[in-house]
VOVEX-370466 format. One record per residue: x, y, z of N, C-alpha, C, CB in turn; residue in one letter. Coordinates in pm, whole numbers, plus 50000, padded with zeros to 5 digits. Glycine has a CB too. Example, Ala and Ser with C-alpha at 12.3 -4.5 7.8 and 13.67 -1.06 7.14 Angstrom:
# residues 2
513194943150780512304955050780513204967050780511314955350905A/512854977550708513674989450714512905000350787514084994050572S/
END
This chain:
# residues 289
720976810921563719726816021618719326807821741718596815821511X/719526811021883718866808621944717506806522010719236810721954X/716976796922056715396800422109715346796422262714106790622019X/714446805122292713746811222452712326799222417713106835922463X/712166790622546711136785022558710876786222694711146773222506X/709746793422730709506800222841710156812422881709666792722924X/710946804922979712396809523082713656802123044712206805523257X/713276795422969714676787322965715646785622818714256771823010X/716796791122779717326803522659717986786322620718756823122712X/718146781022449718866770722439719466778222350718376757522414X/720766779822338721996787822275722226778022114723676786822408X/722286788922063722446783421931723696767621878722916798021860X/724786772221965725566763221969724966749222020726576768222040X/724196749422132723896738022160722856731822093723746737722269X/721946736521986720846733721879722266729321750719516751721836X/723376732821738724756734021602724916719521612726596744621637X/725276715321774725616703021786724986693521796726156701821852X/723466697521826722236686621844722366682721653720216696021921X/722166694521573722376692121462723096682821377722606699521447X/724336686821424725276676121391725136661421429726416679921441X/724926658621518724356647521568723356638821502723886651021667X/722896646021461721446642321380721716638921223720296656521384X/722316645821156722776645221013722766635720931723806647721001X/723856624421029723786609020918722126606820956725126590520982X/721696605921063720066604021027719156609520920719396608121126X/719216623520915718176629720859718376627720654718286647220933X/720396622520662720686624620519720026608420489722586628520472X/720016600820542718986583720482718006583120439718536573520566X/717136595620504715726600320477715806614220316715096608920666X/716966613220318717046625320172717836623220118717236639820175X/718116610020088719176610419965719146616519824719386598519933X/720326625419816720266627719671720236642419666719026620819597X/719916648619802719246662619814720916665319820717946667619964X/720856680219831722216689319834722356688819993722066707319761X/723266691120063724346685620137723376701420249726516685220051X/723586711820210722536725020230721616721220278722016732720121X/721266717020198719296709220210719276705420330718696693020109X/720266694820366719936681920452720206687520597720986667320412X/721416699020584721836704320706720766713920762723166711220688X/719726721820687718556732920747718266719920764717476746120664X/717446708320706716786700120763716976695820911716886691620690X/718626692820918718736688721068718616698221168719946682921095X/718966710321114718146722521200717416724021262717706729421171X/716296720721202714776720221212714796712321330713886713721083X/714906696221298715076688221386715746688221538715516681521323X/716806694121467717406696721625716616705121725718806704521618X/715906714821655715666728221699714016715421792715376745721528X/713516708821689711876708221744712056700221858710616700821636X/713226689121847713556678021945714356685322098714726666221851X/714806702322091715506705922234713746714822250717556718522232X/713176715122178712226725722219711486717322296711406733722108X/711216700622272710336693722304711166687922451709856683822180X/712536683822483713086682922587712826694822685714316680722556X/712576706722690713426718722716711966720922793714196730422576X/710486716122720709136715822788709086705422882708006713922694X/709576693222859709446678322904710176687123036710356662122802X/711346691823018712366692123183711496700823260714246700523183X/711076717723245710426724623229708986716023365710366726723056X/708006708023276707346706023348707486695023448706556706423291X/708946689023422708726674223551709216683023666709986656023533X/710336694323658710746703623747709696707723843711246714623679X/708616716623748707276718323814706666710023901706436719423733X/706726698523874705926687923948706486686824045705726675523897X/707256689524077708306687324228708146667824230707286698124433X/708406663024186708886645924177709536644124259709646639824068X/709296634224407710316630624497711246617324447709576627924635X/712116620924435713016609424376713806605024520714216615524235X/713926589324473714896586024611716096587824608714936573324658X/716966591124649718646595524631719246585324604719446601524751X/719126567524639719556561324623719106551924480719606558924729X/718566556824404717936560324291719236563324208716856572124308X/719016579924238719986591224177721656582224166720026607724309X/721766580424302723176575624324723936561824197723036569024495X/722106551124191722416539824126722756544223927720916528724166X/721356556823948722116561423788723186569023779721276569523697X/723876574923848725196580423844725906569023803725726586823974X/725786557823891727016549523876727046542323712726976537024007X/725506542123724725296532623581725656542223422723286526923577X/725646553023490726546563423373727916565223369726226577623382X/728496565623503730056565423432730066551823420731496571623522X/729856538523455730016525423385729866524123247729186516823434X/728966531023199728636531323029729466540622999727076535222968X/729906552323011731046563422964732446564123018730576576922993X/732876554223060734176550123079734846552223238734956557922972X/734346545623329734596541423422734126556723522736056534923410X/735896557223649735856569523754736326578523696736546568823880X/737026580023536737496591623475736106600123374738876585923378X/735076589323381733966591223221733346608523282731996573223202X/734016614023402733266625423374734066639023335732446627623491X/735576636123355736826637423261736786641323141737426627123245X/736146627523072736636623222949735046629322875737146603922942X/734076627722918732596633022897732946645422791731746638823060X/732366646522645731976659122589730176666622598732426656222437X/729666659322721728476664122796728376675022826728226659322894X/727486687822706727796703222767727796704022896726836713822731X/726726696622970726626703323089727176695723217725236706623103X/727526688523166728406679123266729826680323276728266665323233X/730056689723395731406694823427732116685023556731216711623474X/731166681423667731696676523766730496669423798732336685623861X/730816659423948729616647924018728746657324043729966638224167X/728656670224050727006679924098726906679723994726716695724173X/727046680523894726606683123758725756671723682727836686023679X/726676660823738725766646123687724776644323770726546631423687X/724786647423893723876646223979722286648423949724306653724066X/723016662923931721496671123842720866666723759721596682223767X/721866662723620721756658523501720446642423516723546655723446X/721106632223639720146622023639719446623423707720386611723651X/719166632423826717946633823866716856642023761718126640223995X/717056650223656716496656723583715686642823446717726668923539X/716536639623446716316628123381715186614323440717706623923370X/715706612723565714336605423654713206612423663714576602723803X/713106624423698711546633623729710896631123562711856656723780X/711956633123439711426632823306710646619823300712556633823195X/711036606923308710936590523320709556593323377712196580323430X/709506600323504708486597923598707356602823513708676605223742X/707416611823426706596623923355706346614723250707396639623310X/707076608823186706546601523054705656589423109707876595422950X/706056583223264704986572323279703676574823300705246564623374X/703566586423363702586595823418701736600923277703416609323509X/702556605423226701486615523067701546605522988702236632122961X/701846591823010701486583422873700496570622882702886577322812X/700066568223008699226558823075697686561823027699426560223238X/697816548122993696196544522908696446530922885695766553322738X/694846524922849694366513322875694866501122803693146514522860X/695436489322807696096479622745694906477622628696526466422849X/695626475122515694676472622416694306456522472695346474622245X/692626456422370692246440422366692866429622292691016438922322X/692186417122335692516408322263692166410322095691936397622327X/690596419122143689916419221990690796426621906688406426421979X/691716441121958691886449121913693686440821882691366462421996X/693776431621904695456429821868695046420621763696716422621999X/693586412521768693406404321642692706411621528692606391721673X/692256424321529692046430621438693456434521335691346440821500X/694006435321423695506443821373696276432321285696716449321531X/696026418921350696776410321304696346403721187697036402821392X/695176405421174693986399920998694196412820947691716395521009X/694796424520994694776436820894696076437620810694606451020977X/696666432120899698286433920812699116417020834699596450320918X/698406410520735699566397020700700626396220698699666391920603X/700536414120642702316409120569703316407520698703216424720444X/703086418320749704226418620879704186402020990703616435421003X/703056393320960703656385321035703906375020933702946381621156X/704016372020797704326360920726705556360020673703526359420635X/706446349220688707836346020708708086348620465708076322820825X/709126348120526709486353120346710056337520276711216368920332X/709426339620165710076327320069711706319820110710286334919903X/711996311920079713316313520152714176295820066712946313720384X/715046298020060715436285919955716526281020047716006290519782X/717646272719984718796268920049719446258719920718426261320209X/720886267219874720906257119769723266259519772719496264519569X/723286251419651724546255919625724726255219484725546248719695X/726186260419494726826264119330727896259319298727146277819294X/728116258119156729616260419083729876271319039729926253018974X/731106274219043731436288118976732566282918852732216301019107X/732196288018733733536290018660733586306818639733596280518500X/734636316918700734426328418678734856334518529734986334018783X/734546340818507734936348118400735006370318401733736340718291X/735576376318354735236387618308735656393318196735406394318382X/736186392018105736056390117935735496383917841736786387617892X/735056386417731734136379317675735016368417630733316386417574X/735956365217598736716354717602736746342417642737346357217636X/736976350617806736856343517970735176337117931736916359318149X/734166344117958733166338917926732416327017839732966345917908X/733546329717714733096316117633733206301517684733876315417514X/734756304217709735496294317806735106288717880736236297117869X/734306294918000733396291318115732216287418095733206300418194X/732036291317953730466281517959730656271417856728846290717914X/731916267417782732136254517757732676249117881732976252417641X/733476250118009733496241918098732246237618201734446246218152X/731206244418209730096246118303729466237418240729386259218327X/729436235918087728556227018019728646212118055728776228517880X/730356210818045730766197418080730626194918224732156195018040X/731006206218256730756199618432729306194918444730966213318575X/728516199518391726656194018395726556183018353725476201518304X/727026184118261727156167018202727646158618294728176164318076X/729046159318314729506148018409728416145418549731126152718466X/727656157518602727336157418697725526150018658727716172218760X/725026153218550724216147318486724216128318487724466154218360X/725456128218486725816116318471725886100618611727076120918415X/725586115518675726266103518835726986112018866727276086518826X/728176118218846729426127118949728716135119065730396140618851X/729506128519175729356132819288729656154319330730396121219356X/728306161619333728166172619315729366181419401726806174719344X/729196176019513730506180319648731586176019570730516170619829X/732006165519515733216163119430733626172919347733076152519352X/732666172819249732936190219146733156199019156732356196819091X/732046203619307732806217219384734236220319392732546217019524X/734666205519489735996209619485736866208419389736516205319564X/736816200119298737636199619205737516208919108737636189019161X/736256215919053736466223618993735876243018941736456214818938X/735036239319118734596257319135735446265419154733766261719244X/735206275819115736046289419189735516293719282736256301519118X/734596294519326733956292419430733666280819516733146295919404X/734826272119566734406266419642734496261919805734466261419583X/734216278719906734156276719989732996270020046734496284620016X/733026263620133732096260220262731006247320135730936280320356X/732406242220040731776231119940730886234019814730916222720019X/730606247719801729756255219753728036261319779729926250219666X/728166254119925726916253420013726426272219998727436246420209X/725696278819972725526292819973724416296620088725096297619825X/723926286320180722956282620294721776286720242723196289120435X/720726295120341719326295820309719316312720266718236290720453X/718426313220209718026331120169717086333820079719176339720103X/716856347920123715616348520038715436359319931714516349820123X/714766363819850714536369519710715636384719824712196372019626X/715966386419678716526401919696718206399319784715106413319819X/718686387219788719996387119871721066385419710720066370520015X/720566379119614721646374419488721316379719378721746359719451X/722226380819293721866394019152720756386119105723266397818995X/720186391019038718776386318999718596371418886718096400718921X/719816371218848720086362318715719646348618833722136363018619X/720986343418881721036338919023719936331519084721216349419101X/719006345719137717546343419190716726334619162716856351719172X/716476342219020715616337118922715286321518933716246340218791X/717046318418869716786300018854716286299218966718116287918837X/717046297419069717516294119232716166289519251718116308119353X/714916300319270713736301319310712736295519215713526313819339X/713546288019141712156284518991712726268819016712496293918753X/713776266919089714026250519090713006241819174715526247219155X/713066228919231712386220119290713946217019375711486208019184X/713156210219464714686203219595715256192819506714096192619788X/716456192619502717436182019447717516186519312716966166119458X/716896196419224717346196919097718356205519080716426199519015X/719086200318937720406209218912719576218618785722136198218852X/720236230218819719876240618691720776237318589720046257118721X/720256247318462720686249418317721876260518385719266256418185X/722976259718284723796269418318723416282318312724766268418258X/723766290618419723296305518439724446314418450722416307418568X/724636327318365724566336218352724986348418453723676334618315X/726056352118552725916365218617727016372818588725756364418762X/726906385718644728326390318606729586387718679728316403018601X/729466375018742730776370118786731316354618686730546366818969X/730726351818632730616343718562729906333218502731076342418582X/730006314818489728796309318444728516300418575728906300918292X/727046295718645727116289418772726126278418692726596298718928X/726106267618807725066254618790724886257518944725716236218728X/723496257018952723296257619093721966244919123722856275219137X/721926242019262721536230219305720636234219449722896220219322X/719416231819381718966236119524718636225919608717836244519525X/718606228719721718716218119810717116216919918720246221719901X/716586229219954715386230420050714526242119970715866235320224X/713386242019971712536251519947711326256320053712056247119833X/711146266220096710176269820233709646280920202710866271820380X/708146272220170707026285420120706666292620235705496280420049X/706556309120200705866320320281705156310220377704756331520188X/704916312720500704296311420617703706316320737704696307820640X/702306321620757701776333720822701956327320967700126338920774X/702676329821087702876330721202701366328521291703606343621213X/701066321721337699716315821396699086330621502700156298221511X/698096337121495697666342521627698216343021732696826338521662X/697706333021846698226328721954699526332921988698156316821951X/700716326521905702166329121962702416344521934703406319121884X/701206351521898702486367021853700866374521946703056374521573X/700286370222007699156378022080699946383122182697846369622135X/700626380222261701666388522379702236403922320703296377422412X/703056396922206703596410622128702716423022036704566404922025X/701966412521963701156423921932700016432622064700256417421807X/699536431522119699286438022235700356446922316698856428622310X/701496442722325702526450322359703066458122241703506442322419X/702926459322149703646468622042702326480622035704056458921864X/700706472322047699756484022062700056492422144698566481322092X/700236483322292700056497722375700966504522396699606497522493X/702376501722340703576511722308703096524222229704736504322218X/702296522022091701986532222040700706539322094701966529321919X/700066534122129698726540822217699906555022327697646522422364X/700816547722385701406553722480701846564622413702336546522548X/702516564322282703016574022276701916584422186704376570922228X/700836582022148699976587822095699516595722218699086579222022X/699356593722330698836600122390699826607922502697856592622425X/700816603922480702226614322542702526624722418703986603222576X/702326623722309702276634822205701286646122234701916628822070X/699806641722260699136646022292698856655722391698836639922288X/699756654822478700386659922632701406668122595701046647822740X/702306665022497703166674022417702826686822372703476668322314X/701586681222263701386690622206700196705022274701066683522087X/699936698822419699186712822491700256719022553697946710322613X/701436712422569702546721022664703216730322527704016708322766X/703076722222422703516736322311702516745722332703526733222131X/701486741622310700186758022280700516763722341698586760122305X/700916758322464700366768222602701786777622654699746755722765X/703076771722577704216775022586704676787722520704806765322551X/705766798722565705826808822475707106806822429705526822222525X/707266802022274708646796422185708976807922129708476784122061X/709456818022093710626825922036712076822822035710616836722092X/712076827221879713806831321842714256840521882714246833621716X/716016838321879716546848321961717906849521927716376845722100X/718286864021817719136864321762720486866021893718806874421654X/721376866821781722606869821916722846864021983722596877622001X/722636849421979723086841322140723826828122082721436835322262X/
END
């Protein structure tokens, strides 16, 4: 099914492939749905995202935008550099890019658009007040996450057998290590795990099966755990640093948060601009094409 927006016809094929395109996106957002499902979904999508280009080109055209040629010329070049050199327009599966008039078009159409989004999205830098409102409203996004740093022994196991085994050796290894034995010594002599000494570096909740976690995050710096439990086998683990949550000061994130406002301000109000060029637009389907 094709659609007519205005004057200007987007052929079903070229909404098939916008589709396709889209798919691994739209299936992350629907897992689980039928395979059917997900593909009308990208439909949709494809269909609302050429309808919304197809207005965007539509009106920067209108505007008659003087672009400088030497402009045009610098994004030509900076496109076949990114798509594979003096052959990338060759090698290009760009519907509409057949030859250098074709790209020509293609980036000047593309600059008048640029010009149109700076133009329909301009509005006022948020405040200071208004980036420190934002920033006492939502902690979470600037406070750093729990975060540990420790290491392990491994005796592995996967039979219940194996298992017994490993936690009469894990026992003794605690002991000896209980005792004075040098922890880096044990590693090597007697983890299965013992790359990089058994060092497992820094990380935070949600990186290790939960058994793991648990201790890891319930220890103090320098203590050795009780033998633990995962389904790789029995570990003694040793933590080494502990670094409580930490909320990021005002000051150093006032640049960014002000800049992430008026990104969305921008595009709140380029939607806005969007959405009168739909009203005012005449969208029909259009079988047969």
């Amino acid at each position: 099914m094709a659609i007519k927006v205005n004057d200007q016809l987007i052929p079903s094929w070229a909404i098939e492939r916008q589709a396709q395109s889209l798919f691994d996106q739209v299936a992350k957002g629907m897992q689980g749905r039928p395979q059917e499902v997900i593909q009308l979904a990208a439909i949709d999508l494809a269909k609302e995202r050429m309808i919304d280009q197809s207005l965007m080109a539509q009106e920067s055209s209108r505007r008659k935008y003087q672009i400088d040629p030497e402009e045009v010329n610098k994004g030509m070049k900076h496109w076949m550099k990114e798509n594979g050199g003096k052959k990338a327009i060759e090698k290009t599966k760009h519907p509409a890019i057949k030859n250098r008039e074709d790209l020509r078009r293609e980036i000047l159409a593309q600059l008048r658009y640029n010009r149109l989004l700076e133009e329909e999205s301009s509005c006022e830098i948020p405040t200071e007040k208004e980036a420190r409102e934002y920033y006492e409203n939502r902690p979470d996004l600037f406070t750093s996450e729990e975060m540990v740093s420790a290491s392990h022994i491994l005796k592995k196991a996967s039979s219940e057998k194996e298992f017994k085994v490993a936690e009469e050796q894990i026992q003794a290894i605690r002991q000896r290590l209980l005792g004075g034995e040098d922890f880096v010594k044990c590693v090597q002599q007697e983890s299965d795990d013992g790359g990089n000494d058994g060092n497992l570096g820094s990380f935070g909740k949600g990186r290790m099966v939960p058994e793991f976690e648990k201790v890891a995050f319930s220890l103090e710096p320098d203590q050795l755990s009780e033998p633990v439990k995962t389904q790789f086998g029995w570990h003694l683990v040793k933590l080494h640093e502990k670094r409580e949550p930490k909320i990021t000061p005002f000051d150093e994130l006032k640049e960014k948060i002000i800049e992430y406002l008026h990104e969305r301000k921008k595009d709140k109000v380029f939607d806005s601009f969007l959405d009168d060029l739909k009203a005012k637009a005449t969208i029909e389907e259009v079988s047969g094409l």
